[in-house]
C-alpha positions as CSV (number, residue, x, y, z in Angstrom):
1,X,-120.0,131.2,-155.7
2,X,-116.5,132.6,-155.9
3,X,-114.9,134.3,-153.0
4,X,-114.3,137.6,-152.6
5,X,-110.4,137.0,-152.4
6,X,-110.8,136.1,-156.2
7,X,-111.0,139.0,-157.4
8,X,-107.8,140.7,-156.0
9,X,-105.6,141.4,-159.2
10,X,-102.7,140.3,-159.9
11,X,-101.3,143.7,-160.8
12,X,-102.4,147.5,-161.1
13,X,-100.7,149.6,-159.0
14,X,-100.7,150.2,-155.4
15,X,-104.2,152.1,-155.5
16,X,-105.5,149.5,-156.9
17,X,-104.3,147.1,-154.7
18,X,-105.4,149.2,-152.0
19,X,-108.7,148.7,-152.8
20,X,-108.6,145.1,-153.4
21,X,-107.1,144.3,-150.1
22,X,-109.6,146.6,-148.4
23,X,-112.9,144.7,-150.2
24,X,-111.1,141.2,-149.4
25,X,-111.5,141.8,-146.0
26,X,-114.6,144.0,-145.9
27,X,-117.5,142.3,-143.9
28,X,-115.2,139.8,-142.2
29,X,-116.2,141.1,-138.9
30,X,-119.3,141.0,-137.1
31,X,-121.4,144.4,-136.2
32,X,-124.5,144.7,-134.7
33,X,-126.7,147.7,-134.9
34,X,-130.3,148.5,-133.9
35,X,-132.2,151.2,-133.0
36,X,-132.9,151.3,-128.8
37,X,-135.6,153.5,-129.4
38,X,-137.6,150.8,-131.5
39,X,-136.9,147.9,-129.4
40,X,-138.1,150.4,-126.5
41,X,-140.9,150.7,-128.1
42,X,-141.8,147.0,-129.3
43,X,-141.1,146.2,-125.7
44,X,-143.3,148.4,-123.9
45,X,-145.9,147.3,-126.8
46,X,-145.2,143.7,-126.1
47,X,-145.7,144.1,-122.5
48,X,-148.9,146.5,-123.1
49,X,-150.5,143.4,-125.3
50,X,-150.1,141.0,-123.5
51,X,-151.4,142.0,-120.5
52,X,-154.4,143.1,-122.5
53,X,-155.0,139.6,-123.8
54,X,-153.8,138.0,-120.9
55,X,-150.4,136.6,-122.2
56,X,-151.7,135.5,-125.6
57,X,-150.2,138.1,-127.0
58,X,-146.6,137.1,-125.6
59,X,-146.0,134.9,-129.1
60,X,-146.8,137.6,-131.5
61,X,-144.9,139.8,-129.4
62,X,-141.7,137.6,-129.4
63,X,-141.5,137.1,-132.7
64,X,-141.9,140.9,-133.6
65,X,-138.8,141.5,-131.4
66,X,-137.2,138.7,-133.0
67,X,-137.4,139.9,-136.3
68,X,-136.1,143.4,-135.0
69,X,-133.2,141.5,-133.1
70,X,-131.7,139.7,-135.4
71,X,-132.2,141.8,-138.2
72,X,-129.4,143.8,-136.3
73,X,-126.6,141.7,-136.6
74,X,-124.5,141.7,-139.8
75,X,-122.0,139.1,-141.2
76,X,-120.3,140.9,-143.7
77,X,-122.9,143.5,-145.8
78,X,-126.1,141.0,-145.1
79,X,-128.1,141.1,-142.3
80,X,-129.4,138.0,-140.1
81,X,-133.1,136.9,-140.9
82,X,-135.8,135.6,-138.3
83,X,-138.1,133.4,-140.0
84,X,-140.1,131.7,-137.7
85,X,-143.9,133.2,-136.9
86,X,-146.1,133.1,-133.9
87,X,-148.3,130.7,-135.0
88,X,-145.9,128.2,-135.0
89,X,-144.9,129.1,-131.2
90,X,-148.5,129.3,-130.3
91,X,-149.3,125.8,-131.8
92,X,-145.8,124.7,-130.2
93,X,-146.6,125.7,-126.7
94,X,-150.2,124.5,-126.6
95,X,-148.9,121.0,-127.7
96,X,-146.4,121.0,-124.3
97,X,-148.6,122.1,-122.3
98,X,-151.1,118.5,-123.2
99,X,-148.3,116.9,-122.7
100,X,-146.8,118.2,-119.6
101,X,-150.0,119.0,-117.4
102,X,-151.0,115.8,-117.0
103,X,-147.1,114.9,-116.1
104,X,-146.8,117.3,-113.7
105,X,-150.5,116.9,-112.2
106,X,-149.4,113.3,-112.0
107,X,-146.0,114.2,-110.5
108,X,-147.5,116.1,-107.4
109,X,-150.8,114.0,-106.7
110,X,-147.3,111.0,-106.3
111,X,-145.3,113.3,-104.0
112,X,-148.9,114.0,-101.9
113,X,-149.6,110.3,-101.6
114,X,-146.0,109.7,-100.7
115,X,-145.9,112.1,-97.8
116,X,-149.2,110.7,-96.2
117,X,-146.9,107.2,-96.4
118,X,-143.8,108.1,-95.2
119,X,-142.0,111.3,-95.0
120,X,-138.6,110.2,-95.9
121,X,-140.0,108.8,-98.9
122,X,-142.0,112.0,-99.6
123,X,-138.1,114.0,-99.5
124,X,-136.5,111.6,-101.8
125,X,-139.6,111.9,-104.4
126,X,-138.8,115.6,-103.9
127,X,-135.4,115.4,-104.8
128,X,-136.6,112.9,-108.0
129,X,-138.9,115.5,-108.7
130,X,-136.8,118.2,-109.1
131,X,-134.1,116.2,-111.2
132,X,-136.7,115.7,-113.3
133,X,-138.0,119.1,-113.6
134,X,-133.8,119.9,-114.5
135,X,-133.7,117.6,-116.8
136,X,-137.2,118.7,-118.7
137,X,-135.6,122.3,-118.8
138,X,-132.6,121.1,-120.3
139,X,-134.6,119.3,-122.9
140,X,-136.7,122.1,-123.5
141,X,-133.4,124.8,-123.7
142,X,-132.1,121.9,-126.9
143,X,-135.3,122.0,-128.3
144,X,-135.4,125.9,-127.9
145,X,-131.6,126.0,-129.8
146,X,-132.7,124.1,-132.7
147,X,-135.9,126.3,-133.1
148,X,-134.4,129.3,-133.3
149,X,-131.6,128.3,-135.5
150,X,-134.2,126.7,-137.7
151,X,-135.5,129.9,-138.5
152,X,-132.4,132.0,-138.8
153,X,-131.1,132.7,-142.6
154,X,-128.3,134.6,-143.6
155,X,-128.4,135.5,-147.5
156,X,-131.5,133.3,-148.0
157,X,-129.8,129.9,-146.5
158,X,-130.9,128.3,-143.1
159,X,-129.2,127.2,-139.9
160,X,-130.2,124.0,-137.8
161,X,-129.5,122.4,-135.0
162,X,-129.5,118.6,-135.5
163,X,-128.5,116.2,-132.4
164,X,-130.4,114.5,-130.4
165,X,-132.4,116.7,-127.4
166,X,-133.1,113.4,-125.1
167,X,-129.5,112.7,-124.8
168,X,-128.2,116.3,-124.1
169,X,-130.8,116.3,-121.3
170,X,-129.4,113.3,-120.0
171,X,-125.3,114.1,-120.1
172,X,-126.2,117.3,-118.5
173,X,-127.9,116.1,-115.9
174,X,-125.1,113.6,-115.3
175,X,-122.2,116.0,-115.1
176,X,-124.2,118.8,-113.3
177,X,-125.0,116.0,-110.4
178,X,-121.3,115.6,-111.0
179,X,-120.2,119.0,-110.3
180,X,-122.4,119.6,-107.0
181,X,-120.9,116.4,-105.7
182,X,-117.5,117.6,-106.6
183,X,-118.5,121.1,-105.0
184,X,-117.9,122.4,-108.5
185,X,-114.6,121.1,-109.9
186,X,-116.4,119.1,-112.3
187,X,-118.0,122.3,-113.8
188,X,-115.7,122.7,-116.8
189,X,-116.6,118.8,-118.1
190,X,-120.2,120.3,-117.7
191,X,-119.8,123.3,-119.8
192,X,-117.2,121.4,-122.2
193,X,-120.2,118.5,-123.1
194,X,-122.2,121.5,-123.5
195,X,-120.1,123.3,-125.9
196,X,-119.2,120.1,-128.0
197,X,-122.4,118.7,-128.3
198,X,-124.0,122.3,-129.9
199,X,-121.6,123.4,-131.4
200,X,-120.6,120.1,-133.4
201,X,-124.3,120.0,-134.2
202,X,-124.8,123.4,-135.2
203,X,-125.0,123.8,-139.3
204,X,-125.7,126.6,-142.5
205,X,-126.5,125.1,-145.1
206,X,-124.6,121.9,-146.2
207,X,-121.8,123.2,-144.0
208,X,-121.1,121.9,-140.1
209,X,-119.5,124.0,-138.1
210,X,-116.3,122.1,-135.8
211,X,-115.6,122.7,-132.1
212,X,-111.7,121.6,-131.2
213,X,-112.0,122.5,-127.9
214,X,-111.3,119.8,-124.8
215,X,-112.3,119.8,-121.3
216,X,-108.8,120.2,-120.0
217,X,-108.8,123.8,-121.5
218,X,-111.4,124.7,-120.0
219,X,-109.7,123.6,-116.4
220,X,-107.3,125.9,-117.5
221,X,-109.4,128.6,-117.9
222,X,-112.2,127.9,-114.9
223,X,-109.8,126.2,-112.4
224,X,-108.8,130.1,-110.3
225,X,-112.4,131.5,-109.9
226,X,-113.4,127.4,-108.3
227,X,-111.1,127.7,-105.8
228,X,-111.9,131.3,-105.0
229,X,-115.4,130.7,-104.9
230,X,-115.0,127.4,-102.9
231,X,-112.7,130.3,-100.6
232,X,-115.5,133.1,-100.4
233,X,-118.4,130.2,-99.7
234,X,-116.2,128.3,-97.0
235,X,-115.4,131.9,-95.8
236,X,-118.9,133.0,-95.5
237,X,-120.0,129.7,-93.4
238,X,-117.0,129.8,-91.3
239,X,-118.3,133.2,-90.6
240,X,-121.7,132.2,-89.8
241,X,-120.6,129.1,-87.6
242,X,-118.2,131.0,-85.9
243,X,-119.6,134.4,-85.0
244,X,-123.4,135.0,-83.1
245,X,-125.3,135.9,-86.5
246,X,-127.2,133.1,-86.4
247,X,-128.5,134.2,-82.9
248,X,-129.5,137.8,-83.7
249,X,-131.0,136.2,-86.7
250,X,-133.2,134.0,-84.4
251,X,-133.9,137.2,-82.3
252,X,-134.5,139.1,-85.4
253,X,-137.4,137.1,-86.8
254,X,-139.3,137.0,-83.0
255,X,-138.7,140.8,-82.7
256,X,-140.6,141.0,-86.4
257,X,-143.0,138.9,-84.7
258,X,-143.4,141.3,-81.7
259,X,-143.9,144.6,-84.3
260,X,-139.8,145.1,-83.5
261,X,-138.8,145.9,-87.0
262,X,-136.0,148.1,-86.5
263,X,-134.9,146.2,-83.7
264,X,-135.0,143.4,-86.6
265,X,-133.4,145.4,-89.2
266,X,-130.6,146.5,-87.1
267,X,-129.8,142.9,-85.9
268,X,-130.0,141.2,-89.7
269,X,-127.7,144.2,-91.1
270,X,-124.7,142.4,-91.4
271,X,-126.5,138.7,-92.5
272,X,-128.1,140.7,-95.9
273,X,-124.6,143.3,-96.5
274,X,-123.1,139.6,-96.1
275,X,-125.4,138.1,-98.3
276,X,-124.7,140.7,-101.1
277,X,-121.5,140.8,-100.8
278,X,-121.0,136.9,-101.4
279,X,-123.8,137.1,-104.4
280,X,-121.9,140.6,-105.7
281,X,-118.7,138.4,-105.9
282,X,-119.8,134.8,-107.5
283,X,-121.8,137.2,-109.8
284,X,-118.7,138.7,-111.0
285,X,-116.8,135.2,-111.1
286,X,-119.4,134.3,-113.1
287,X,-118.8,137.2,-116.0
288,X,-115.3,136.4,-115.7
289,X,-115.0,133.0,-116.7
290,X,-117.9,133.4,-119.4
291,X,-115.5,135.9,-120.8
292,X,-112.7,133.4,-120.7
293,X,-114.6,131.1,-122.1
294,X,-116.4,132.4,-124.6
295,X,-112.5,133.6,-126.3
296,X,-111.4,129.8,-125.9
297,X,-114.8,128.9,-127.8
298,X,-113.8,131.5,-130.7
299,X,-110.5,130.3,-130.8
300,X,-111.6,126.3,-131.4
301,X,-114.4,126.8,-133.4
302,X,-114.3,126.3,-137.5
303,X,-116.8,126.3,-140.1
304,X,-115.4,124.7,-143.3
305,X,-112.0,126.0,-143.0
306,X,-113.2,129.5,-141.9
307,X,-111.7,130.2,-138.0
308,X,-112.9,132.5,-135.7
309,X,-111.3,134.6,-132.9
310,X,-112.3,137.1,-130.5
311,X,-110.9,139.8,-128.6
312,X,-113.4,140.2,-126.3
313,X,-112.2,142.2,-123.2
314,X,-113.2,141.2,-119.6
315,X,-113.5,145.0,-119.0
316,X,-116.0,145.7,-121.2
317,X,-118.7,143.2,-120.5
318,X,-117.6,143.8,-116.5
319,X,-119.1,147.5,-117.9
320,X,-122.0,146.3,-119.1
321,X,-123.1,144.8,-116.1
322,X,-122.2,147.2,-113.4
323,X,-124.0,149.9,-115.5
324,X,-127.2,147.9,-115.7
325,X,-126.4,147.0,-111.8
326,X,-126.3,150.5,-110.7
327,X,-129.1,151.7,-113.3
328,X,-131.3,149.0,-111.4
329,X,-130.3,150.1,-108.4
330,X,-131.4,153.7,-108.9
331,X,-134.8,153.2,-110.4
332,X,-135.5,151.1,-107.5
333,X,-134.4,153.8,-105.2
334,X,-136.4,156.5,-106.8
335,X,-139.1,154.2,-107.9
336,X,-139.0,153.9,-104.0
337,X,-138.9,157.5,-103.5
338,X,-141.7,158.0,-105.3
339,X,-144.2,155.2,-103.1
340,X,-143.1,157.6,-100.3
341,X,-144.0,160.7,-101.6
342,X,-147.4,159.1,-102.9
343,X,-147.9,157.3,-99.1
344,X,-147.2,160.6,-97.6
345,X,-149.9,162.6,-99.8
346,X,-152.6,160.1,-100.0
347,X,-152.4,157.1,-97.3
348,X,-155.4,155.3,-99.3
349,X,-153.5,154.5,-101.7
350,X,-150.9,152.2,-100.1
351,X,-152.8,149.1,-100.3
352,X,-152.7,149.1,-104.2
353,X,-149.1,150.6,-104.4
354,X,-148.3,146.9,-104.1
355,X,-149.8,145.9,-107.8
356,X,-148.4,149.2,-109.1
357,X,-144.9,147.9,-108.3
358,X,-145.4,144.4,-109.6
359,X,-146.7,145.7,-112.9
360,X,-143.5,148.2,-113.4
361,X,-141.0,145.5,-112.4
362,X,-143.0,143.2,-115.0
363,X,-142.3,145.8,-117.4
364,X,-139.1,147.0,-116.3
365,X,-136.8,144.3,-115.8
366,X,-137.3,143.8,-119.3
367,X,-136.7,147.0,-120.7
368,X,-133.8,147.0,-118.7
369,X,-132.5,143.5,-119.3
370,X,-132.7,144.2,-122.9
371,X,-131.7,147.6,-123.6
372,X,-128.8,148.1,-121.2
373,X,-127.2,144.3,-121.0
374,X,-128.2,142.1,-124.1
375,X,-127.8,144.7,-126.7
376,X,-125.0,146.0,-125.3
377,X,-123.4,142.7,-125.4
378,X,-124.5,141.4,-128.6
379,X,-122.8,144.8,-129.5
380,X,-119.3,144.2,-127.7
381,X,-119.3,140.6,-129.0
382,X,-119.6,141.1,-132.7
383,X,-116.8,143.6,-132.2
384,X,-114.6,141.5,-130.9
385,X,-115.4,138.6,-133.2
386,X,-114.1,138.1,-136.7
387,X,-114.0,135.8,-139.3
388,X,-110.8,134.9,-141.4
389,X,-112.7,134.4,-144.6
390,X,-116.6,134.9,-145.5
391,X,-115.9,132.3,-148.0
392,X,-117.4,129.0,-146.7
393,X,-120.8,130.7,-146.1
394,X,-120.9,132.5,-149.0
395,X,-120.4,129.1,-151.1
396,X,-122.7,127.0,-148.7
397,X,-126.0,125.9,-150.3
398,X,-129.3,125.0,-148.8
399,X,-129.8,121.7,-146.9
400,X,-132.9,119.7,-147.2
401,X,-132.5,118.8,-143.9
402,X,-136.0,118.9,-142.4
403,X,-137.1,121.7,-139.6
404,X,-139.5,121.7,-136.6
405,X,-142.8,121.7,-137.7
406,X,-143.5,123.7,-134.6
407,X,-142.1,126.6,-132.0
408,X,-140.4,126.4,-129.0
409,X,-143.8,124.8,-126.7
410,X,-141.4,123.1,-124.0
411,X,-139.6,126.5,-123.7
412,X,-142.4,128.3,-123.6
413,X,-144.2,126.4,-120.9
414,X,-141.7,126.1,-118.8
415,X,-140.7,129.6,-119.5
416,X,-137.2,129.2,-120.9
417,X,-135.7,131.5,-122.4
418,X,-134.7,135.2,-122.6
419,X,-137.0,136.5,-125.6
């Protein structure tokens, strides 16, 4: 298939060449755009479902809002395509679950039997344990990537993921070992192995896309918010083994013990404003650099000649996530008011306010998590992001390259992933 740059003629005045230059570059930029109010709705049907049929509606339901996701996003005039169905996640997760059940039954009756032996032994099966939990959910994120690319199509032709899932499982474990030893500066090898191995593997059709990017660019880029957040933890402990906190903390959980709770609340004040304040901050670190990454991986990344950039401003994703902070933060404090009204006008009903509150939060992080952060930033990213040419996917054909036979079942059982 010819590209659209083809066309442009030669000659015909400047209107006409107006109009050529204007459909060369039409649909060279990402957009994204989907009705809230349905994905409201799918979500509050999804969550309505499920608890209905006890969760077994949770795989019908995802791939609903799937389809209503990705049918959002537009390269060029074409919309994305989700493919996959819930039967295939339903098969998918029942097949993990035979196979890790047994692992992890086997796993804790181990740690049990080590305890009774020796305790030191029982802390280092512990730590095994939980390395090996790590490295299952990294496993199970791979194999969650190369699902959902499997069943994504743009203009009829697939993407996949090929690569292999055991040895990204392994690297990652490697470096992120790596980084906690290092107190972090061995983060951006992490996230570079991560970003080469995907995106190196990722493919449309006959077509590979190419990441250029080296570790020592992302040092570059990740190298200030380290050392700041090395400065803000250090700061924090210094704090703690400096000043009497630790004390009134002690104090705090006997005077809980003795019915003393605003004696207990006064006195661990300052540990939770401290607290927050530390999280507040390595949250924010965290947006910052995944901004500053996420323009470096634009900038490296080719498919078949075609480069990407973005534009994507700190500002606005910093936005995006102090408006979902604060909207949070004020449905909690009404949703609080309201417990106290209710209290106040019928005192019987306090000891199943409790399961009220779990079922909203059940229900609300989501609606909140999708509507007022993920579509937002979907939104802010295809903005930023364009394409030099459409032509290398419009000329890519299909690949024969075989797809899983099945859905995400190690994501699913070990509950990775967002939707």
């Amino acid at each position: 298939m010819s590209s659209e740059s083809d066309s442009i003629p030669a000659a015909g005045g400047s209107q006409g060449m107006a109009i050529a230059m204007e459909r060369a570059g039409e649909g060279r930029t990402l957009t994204y755009d989907i009705s809230r109010g349905k994905v409201l709705v799918r979500l509050l049907k999804n969550k309505i479902f499920g608890l209905l049929t006890l969760g077994i509606y949770r795989f019908w339901g995802k791939t609903y809002l799937r389809q209503l996701l990705w049918q959002g996003l537009k390269i060029g005039t074409d919309r994305l395509e989700y493919r996959g169905t819930a039967k295939e996640l339903f098969i998918g997760f029942l097949i993990a679950l035979i196979i890790l059940l047994p692992l992890f039954l086997l796993t804790s009756f181990a740690i049990e039997l080590l305890a009774l032996l020796n305790e030191t032994v029982a802390i280092f099966s512990q730590l095994l344990n939980f390395l090996l939990l790590y490295t299952l959910w990294q496993f199970a994120r791979y194999r969650l990537w190369r699902y959902r690319l499997s069943r994504t199509a743009w203009r009829g032709i697939r993407f996949f993921l090929s690569g292999r899932a055991t040895l990204y499982a392994w690297n990652v474990l490697i470096r992120t070992i790596a980084s906690l030893v290092t107190l972090g500066w061995a983060y951006p090898w992490l996230r570079s192995y991560r970003l080469q191995y995907q995106l190196n593997n990722t493919h449309f059709g006959d077509g590979r896309f190419t990441y250029a990017g080296q570790t020592a660019g992302l040092y570059k880029l990740y190298w200030p918010a380290i050392l700041i957040t090395q400065l803000v933890v250090a700061g924090g402990l210094g704090y703690l083994a400096t000043s009497d906190v630790m004390t009134f903390s002690t104090e705090a959980i006997t005077a809980i013990g003795d019915g003393k709770a605003a004696m207990a609340a006064e006195d661990l004040g300052p540990v939770y404003l401290g607290g927050f304040i530390i999280i507040f901050a390595l949250t924010v670190f965290m947006f910052v650099t995944r901004v500053w990454e996420f323009r470096y991986m634009a900038a490296n990344t080719s498919f078949m000649g075609a480069r990407f950039s973005s534009s994507l401003r700190l500002r606005s994703v910093l936005v995006i996530f102090l408006f979902l902070f604060l909207l949070s933060l004020v449905s909690m404090i009404a949703f609080g008011v309201v417990i106290a009204l209710v209290i106040m006008w019928q005192s019987a009903l306090a000891a199943i306010l409790p399961f009220i509150f779990l079922l909203i939060a059940w229900i609300g992080i989501d609606i909140l998590k999708t509507l007022f952060f993920l579509v937002p930033l979907v939104k802010a990213i295809c903005k930023s992001t364009e394409i030099d040419t459409l032509a290398p996917f419009e000329e890519a054909a299909a690949n024969a390259e075989k797809s899983p036979s099945y859905g995400e079942g190690f994501a699913d059982a070990m509950d990775v992933g967002a939707f």
